[in-house]
mmCIF file of the N, C-alpha and C atoms, coordinates in Angstrom:
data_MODEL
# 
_entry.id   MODEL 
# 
loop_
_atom_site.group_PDB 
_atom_site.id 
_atom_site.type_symbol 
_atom_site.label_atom_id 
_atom_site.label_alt_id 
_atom_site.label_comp_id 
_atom_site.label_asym_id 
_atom_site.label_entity_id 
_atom_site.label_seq_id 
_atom_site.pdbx_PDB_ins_code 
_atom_site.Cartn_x 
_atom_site.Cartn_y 
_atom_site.Cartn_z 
_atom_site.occupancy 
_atom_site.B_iso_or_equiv 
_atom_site.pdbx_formal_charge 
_atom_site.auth_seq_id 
_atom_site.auth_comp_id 
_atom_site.auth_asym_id 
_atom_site.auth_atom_id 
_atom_site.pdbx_PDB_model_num 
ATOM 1   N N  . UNK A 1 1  ? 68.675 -79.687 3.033   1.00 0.00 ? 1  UNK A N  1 
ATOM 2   C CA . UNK A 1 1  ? 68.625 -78.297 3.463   1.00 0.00 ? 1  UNK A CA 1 
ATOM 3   C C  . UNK A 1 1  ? 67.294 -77.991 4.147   1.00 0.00 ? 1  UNK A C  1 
ATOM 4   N N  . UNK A 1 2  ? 66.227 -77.997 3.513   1.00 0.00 ? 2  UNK A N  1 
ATOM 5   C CA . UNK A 1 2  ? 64.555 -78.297 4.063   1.00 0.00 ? 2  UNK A CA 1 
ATOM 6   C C  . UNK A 1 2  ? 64.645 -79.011 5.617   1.00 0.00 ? 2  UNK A C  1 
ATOM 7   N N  . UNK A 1 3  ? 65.307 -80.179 5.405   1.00 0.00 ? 3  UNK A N  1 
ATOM 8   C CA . UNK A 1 3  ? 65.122 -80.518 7.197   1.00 0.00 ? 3  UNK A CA 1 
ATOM 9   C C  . UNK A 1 3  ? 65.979 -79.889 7.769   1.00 0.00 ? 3  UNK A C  1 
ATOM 10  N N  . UNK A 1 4  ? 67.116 -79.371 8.072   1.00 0.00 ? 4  UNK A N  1 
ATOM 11  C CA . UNK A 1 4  ? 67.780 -78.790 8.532   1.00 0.00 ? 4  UNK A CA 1 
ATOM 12  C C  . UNK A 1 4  ? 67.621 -77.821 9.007   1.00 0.00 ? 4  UNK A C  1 
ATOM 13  N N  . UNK A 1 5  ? 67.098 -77.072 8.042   1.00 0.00 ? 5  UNK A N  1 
ATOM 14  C CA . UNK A 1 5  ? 65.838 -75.741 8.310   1.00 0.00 ? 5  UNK A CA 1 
ATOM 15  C C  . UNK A 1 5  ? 64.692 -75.922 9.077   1.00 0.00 ? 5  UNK A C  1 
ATOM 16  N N  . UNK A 1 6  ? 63.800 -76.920 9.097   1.00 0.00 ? 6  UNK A N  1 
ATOM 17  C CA . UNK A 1 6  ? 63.034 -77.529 9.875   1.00 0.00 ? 6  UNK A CA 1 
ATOM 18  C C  . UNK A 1 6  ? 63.547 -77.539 11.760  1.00 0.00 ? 6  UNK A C  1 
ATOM 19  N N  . UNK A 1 7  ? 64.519 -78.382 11.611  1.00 0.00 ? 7  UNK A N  1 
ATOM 20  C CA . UNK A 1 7  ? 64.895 -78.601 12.865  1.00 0.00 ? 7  UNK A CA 1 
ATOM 21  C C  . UNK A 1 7  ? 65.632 -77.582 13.639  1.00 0.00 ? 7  UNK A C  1 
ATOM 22  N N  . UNK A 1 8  ? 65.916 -76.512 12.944  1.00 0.00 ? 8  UNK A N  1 
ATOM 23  C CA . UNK A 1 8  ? 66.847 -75.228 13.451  1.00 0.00 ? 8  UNK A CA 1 
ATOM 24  C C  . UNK A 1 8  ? 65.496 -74.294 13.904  1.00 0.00 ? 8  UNK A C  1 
ATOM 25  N N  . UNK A 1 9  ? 64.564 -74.310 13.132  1.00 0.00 ? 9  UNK A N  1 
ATOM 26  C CA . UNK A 1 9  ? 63.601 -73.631 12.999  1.00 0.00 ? 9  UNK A CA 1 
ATOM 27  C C  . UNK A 1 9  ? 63.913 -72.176 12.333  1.00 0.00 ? 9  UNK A C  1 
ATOM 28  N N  . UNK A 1 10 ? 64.660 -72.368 11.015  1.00 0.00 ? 10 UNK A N  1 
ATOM 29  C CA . UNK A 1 10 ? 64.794 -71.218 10.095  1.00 0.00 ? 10 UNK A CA 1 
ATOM 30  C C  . UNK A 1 10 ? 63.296 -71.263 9.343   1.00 0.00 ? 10 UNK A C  1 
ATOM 31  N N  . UNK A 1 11 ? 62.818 -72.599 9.140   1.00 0.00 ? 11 UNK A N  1 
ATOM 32  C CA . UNK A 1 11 ? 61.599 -72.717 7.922   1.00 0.00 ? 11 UNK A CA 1 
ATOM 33  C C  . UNK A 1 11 ? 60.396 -73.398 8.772   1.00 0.00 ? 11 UNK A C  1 
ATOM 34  N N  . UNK A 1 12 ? 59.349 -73.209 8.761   1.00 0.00 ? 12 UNK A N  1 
ATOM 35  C CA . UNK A 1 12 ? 57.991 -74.291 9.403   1.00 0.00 ? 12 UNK A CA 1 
ATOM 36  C C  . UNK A 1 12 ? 57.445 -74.649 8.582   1.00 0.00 ? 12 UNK A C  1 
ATOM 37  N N  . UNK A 1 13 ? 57.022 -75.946 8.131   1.00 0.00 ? 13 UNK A N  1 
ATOM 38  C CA . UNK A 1 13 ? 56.067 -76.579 7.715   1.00 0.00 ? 13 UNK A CA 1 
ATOM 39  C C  . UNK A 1 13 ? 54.487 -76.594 7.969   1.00 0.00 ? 13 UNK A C  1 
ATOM 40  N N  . UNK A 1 14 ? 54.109 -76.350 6.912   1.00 0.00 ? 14 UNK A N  1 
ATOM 41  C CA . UNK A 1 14 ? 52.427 -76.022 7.166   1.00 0.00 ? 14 UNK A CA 1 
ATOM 42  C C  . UNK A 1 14 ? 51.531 -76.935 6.494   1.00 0.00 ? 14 UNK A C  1 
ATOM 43  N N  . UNK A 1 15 ? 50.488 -77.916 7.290   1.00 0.00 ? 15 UNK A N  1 
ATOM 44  C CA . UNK A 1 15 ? 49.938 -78.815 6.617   1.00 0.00 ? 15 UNK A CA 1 
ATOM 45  C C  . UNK A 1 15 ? 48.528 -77.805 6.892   1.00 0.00 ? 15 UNK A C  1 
ATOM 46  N N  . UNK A 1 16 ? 47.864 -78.750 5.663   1.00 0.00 ? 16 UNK A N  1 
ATOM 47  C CA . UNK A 1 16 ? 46.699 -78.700 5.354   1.00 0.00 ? 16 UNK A CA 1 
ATOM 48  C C  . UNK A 1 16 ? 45.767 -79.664 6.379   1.00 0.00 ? 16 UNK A C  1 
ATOM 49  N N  . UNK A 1 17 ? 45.143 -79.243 7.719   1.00 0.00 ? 17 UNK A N  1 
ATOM 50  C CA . UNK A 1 17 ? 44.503 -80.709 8.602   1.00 0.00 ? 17 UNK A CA 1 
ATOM 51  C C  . UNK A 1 17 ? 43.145 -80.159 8.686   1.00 0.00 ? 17 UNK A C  1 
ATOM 52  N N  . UNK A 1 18 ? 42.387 -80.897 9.542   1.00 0.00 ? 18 UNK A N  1 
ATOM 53  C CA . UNK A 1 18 ? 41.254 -80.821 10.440  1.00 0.00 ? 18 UNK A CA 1 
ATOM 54  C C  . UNK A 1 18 ? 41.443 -81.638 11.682  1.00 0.00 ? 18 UNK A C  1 
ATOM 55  N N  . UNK A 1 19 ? 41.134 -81.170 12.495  1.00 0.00 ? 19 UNK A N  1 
ATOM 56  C CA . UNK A 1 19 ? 40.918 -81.977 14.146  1.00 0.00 ? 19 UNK A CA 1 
ATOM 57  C C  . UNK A 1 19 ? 39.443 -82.839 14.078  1.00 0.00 ? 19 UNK A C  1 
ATOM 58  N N  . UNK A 1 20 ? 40.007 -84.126 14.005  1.00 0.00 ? 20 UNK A N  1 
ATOM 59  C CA . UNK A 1 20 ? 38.548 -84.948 14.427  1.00 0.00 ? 20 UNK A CA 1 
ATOM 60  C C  . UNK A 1 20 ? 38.262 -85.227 16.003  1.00 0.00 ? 20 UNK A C  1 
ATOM 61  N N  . UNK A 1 21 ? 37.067 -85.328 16.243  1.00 0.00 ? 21 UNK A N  1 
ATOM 62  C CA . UNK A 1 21 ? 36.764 -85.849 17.837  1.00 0.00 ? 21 UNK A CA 1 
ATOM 63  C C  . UNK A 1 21 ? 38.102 -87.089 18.154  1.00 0.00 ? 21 UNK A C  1 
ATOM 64  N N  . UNK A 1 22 ? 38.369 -86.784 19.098  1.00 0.00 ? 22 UNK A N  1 
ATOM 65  C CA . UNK A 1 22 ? 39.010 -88.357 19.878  1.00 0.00 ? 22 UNK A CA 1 
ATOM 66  C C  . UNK A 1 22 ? 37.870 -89.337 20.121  1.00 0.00 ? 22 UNK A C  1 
ATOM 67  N N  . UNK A 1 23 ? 38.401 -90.635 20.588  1.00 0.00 ? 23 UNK A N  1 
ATOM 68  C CA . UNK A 1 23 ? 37.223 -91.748 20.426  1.00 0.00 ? 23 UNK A CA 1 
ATOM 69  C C  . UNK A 1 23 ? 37.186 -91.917 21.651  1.00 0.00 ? 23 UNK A C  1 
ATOM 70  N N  . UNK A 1 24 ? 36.336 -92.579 22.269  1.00 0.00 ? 24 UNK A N  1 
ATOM 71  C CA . UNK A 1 24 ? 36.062 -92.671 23.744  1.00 0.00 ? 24 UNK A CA 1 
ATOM 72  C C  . UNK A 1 24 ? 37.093 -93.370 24.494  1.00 0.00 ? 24 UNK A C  1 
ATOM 73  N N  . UNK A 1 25 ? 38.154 -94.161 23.850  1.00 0.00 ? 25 UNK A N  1 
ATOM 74  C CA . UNK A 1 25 ? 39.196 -94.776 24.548  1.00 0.00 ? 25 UNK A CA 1 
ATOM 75  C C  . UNK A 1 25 ? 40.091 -94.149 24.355  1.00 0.00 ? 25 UNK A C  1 
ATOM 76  N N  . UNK A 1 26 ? 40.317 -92.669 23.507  1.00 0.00 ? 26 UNK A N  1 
ATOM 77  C CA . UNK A 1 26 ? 41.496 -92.001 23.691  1.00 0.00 ? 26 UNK A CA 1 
ATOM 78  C C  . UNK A 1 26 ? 41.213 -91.196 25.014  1.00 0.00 ? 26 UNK A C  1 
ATOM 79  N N  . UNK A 1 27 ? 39.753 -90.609 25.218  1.00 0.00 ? 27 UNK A N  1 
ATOM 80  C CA . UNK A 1 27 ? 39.764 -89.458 26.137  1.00 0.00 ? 27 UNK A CA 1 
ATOM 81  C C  . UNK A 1 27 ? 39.903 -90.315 27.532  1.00 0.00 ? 27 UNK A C  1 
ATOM 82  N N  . UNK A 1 28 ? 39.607 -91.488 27.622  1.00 0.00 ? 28 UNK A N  1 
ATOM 83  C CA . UNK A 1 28 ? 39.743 -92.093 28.969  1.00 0.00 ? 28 UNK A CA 1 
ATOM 84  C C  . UNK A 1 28 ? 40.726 -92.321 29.157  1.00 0.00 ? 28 UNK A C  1 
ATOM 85  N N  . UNK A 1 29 ? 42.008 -92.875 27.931  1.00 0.00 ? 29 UNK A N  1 
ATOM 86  C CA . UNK A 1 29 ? 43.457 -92.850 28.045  1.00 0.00 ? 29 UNK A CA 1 
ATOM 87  C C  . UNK A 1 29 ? 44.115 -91.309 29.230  1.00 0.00 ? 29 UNK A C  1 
ATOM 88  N N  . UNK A 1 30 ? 43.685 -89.805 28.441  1.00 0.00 ? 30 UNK A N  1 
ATOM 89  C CA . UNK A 1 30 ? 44.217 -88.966 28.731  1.00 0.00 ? 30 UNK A CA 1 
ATOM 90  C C  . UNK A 1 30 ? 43.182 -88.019 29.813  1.00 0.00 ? 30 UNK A C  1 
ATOM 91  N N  . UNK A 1 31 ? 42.143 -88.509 30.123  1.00 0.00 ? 31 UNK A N  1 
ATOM 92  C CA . UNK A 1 31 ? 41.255 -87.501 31.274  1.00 0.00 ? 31 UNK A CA 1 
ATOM 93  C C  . UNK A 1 31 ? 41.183 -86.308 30.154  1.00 0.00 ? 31 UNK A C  1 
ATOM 94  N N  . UNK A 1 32 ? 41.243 -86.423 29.112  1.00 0.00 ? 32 UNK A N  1 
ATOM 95  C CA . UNK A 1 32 ? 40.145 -85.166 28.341  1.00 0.00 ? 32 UNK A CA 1 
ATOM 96  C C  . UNK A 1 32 ? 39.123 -85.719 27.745  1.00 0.00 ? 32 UNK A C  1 
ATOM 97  N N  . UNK A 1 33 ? 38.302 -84.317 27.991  1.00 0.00 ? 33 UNK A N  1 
ATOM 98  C CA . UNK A 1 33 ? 37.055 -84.623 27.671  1.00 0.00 ? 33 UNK A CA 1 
ATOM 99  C C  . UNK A 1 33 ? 36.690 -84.127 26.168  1.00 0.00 ? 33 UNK A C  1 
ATOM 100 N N  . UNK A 1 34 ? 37.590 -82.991 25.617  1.00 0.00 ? 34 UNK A N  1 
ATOM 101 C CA . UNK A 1 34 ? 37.247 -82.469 24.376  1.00 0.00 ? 34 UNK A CA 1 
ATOM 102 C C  . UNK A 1 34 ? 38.837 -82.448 23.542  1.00 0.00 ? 34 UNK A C  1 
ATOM 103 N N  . UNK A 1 35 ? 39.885 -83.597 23.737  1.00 0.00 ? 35 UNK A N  1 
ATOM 104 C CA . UNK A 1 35 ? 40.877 -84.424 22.777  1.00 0.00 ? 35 UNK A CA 1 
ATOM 105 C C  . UNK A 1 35 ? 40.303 -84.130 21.278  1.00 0.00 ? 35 UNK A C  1 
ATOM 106 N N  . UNK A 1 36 ? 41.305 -83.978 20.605  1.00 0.00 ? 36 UNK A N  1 
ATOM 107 C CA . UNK A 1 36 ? 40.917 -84.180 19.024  1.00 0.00 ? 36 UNK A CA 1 
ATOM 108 C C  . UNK A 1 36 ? 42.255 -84.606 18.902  1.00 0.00 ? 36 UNK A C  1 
ATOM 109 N N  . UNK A 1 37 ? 42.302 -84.971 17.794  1.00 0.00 ? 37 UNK A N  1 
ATOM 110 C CA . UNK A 1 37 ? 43.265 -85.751 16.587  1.00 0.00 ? 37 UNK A CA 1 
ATOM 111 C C  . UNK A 1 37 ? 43.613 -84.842 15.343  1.00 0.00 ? 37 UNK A C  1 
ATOM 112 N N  . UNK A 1 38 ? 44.768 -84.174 15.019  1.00 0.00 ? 38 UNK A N  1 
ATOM 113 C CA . UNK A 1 38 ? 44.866 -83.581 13.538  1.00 0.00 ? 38 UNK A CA 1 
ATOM 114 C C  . UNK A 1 38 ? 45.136 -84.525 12.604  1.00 0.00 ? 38 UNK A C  1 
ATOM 115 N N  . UNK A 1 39 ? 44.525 -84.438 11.562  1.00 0.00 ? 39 UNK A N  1 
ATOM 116 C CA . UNK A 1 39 ? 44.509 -85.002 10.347  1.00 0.00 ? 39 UNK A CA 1 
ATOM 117 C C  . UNK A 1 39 ? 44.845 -84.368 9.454   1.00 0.00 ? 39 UNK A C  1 
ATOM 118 N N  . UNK A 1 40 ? 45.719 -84.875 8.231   1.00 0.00 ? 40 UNK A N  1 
ATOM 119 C CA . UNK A 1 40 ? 45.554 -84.753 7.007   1.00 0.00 ? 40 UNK A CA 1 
ATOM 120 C C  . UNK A 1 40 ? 44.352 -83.875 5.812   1.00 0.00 ? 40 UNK A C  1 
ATOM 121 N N  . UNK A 1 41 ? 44.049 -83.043 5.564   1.00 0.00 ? 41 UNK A N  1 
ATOM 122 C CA . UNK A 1 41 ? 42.276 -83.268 4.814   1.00 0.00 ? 41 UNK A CA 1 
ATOM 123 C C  . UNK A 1 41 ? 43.254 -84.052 3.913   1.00 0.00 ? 41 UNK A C  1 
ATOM 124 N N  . UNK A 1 42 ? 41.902 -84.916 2.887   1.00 0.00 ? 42 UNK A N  1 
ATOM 125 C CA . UNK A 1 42 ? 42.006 -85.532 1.927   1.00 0.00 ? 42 UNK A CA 1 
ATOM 126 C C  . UNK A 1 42 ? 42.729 -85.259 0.918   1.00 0.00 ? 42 UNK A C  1 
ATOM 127 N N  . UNK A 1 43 ? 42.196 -83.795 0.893   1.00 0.00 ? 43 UNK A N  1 
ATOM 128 C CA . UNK A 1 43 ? 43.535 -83.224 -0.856  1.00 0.00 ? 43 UNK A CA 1 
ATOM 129 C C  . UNK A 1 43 ? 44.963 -83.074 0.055   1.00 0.00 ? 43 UNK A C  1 
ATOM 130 N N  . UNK A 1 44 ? 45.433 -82.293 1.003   1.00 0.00 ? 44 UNK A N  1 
ATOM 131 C CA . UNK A 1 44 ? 46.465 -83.081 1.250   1.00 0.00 ? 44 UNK A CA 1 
ATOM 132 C C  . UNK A 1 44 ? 47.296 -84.401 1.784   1.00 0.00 ? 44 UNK A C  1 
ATOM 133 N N  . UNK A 1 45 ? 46.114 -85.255 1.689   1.00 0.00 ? 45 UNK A N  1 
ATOM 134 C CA . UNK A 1 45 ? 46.643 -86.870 1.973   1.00 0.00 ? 45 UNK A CA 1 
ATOM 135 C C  . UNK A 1 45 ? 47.226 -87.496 0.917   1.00 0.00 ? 45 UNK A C  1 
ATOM 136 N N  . UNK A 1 46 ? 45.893 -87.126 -0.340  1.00 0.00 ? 46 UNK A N  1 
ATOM 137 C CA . UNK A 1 46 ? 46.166 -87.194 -1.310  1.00 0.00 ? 46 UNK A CA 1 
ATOM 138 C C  . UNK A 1 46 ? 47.588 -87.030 -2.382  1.00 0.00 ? 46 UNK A C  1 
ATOM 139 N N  . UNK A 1 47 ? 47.683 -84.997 -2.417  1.00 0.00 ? 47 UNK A N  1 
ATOM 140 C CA . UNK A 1 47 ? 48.618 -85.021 -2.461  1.00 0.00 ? 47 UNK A CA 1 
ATOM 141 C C  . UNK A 1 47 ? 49.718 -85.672 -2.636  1.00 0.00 ? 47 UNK A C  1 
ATOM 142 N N  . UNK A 1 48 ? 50.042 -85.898 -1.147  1.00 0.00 ? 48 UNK A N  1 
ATOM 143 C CA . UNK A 1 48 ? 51.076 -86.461 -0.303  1.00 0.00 ? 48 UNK A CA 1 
ATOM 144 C C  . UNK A 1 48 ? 51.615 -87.335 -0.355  1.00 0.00 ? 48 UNK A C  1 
ATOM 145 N N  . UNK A 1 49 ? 50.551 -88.801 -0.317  1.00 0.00 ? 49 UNK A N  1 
ATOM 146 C CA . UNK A 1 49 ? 50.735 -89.771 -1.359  1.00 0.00 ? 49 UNK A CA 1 
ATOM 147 C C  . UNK A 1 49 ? 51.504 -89.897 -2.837  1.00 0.00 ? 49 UNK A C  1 
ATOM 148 N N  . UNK A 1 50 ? 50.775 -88.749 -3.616  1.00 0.00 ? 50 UNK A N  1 
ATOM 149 C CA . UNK A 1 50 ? 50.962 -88.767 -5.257  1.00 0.00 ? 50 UNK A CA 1 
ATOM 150 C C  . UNK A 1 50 ? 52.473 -88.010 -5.006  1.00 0.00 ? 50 UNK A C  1 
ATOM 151 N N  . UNK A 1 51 ? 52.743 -87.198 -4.177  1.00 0.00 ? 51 UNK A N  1 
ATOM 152 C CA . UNK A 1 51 ? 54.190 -86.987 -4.273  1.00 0.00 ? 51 UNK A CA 1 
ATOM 153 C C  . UNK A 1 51 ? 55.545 -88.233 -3.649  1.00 0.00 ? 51 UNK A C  1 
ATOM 154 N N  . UNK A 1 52 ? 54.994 -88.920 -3.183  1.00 0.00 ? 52 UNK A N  1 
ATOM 155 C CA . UNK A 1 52 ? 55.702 -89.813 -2.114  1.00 0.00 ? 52 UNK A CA 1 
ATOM 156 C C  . UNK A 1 52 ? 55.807 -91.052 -3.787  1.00 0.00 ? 52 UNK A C  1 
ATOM 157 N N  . UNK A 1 53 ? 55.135 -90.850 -3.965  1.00 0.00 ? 53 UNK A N  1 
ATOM 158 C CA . UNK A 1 53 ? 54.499 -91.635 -5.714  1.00 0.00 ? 53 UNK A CA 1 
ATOM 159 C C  . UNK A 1 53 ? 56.113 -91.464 -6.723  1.00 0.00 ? 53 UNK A C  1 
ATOM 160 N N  . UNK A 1 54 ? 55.573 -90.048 -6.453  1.00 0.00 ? 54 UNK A N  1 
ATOM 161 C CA . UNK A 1 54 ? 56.444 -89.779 -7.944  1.00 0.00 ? 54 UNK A CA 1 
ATOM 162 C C  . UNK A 1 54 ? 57.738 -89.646 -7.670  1.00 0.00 ? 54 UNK A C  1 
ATOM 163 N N  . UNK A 1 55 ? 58.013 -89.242 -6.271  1.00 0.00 ? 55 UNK A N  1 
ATOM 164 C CA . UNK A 1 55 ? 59.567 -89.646 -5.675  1.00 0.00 ? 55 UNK A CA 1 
ATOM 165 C C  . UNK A 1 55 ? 59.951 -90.539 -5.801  1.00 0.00 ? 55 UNK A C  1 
ATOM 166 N N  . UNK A 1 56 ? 59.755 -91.559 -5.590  1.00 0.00 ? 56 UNK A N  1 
ATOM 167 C CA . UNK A 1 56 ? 60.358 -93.414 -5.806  1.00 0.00 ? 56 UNK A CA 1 
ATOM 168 C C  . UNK A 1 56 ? 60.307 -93.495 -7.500  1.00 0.00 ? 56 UNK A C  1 
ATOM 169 N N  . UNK A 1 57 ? 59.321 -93.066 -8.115  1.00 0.00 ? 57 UNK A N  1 
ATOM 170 C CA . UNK A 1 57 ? 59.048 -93.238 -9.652  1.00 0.00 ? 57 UNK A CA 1 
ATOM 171 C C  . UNK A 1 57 ? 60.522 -92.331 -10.046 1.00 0.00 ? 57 UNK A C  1 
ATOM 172 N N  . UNK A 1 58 ? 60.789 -91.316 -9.844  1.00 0.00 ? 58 UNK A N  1 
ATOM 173 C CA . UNK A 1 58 ? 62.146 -90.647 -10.056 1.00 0.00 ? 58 UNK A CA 1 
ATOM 174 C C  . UNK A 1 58 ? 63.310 -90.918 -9.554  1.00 0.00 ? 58 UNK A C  1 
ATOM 175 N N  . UNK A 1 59 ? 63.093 -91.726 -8.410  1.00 0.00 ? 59 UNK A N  1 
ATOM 176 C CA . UNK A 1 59 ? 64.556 -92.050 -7.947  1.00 0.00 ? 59 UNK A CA 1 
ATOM 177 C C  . UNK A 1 59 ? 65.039 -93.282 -8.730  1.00 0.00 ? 59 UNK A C  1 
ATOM 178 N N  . UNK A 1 60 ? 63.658 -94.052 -8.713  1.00 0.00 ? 60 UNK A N  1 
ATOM 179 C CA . UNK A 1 60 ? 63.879 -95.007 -9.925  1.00 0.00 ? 60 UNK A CA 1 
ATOM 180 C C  . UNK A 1 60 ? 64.518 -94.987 -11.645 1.00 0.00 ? 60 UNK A C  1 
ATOM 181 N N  . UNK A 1 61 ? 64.057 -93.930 -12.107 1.00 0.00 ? 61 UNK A N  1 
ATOM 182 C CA . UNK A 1 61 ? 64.495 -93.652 -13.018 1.00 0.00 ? 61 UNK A CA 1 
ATOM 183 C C  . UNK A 1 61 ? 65.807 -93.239 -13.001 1.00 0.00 ? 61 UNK A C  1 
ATOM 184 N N  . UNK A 1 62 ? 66.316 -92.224 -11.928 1.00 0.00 ? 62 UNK A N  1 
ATOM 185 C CA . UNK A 1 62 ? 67.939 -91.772 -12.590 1.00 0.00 ? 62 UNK A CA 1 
ATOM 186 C C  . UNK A 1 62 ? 68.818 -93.241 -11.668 1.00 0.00 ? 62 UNK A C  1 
ATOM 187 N N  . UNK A 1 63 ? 68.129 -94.087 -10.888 1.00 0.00 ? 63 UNK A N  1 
ATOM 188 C CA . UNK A 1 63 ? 69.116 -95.456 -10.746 1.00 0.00 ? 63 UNK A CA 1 
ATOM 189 C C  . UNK A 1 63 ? 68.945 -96.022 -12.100 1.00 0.00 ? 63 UNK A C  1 
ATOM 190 N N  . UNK A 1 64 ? 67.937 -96.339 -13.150 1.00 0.00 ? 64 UNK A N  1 
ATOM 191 C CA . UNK A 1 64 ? 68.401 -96.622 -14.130 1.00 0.00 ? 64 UNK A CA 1 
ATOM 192 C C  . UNK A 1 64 ? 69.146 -95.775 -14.672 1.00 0.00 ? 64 UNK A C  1 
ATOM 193 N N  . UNK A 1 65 ? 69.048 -94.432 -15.269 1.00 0.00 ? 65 UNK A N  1 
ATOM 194 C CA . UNK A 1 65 ? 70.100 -93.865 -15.823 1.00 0.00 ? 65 UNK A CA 1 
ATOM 195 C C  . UNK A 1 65 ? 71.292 -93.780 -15.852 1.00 0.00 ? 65 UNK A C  1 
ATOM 196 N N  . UNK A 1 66 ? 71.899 -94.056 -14.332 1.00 0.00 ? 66 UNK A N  1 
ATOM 197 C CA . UNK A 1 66 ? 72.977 -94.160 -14.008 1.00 0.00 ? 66 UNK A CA 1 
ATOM 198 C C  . UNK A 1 66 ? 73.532 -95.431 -13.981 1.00 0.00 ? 66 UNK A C  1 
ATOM 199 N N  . UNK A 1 67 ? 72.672 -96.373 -13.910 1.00 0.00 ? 67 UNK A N  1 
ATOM 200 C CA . UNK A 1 67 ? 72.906 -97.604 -14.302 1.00 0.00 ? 67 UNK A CA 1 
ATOM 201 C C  . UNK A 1 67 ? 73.501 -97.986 -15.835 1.00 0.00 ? 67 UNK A C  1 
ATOM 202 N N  . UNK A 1 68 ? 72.651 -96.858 -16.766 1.00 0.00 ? 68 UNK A N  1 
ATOM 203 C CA . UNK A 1 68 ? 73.066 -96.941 -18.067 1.00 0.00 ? 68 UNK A CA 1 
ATOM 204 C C  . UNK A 1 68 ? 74.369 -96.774 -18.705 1.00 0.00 ? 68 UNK A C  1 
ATOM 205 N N  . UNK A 1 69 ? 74.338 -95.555 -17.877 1.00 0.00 ? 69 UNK A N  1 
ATOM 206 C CA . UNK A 1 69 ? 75.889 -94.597 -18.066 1.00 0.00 ? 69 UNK A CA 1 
ATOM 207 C C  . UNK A 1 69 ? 76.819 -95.599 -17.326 1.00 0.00 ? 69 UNK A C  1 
ATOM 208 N N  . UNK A 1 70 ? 76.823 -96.019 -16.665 1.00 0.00 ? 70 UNK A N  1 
ATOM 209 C CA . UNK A 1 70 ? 77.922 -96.553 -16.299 1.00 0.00 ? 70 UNK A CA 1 
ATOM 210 C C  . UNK A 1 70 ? 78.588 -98.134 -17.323 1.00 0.00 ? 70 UNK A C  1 
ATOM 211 N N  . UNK A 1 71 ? 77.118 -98.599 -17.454 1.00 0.00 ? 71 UNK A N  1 
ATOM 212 C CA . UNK A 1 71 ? 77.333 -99.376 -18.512 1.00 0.00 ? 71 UNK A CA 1 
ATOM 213 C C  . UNK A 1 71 ? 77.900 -99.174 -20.109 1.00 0.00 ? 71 UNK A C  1 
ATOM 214 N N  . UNK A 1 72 ? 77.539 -98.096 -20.224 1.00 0.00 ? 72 UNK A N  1 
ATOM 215 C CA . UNK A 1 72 ? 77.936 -97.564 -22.020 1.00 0.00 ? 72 UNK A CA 1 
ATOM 216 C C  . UNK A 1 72 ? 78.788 -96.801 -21.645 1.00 0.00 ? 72 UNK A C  1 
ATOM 217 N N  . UNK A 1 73 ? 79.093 -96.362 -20.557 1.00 0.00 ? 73 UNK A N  1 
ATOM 218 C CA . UNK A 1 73 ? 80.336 -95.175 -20.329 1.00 0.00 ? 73 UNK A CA 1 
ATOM 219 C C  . UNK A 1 73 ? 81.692 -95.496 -19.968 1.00 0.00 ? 73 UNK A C  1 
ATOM 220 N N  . UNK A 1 74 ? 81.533 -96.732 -18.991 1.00 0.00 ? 74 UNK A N  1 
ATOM 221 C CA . UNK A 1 74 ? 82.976 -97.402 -19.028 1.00 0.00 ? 74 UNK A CA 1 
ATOM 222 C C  . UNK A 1 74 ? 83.413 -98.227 -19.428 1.00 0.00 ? 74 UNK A C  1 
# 
């Protein structure tokens, strides 16, 4: 539902960033002279990570669960 919303543009997503300088081979890539890069900040990299974490740690768990149930259930 979240992406769906995303891509319709019912909902926007809002990160937490900072713009760092571009490096001297990006601005010569694109003829700018004042390019930046958005980033992540740290607490939401962080975050982001620790949720990306605990998603697999939970999906993991109800494939065992359901693994269980199916075993003791049928």
């Amino acid at each position: 539902k979240l992406r769906a919303d995303l891509v319709s543009g019912r909902r926007r997503l809002q990160l937490h960033a900072v713009c760092m300088p571009a490096t001297a081979r990006d601005t010569a890539a694109t003829g700018a002279t004042d390019a930046t890069t958005a980033r992540l900040t740290q607490d939401a990299e962080r975050n982001y990570q620790r949720l990306r974490t605990e998603a697999r740690d939970t999906t993991a768990q109800v494939n065992g669960l359901q693994q269980y149930i199916n075993e003791q259930c049928h």
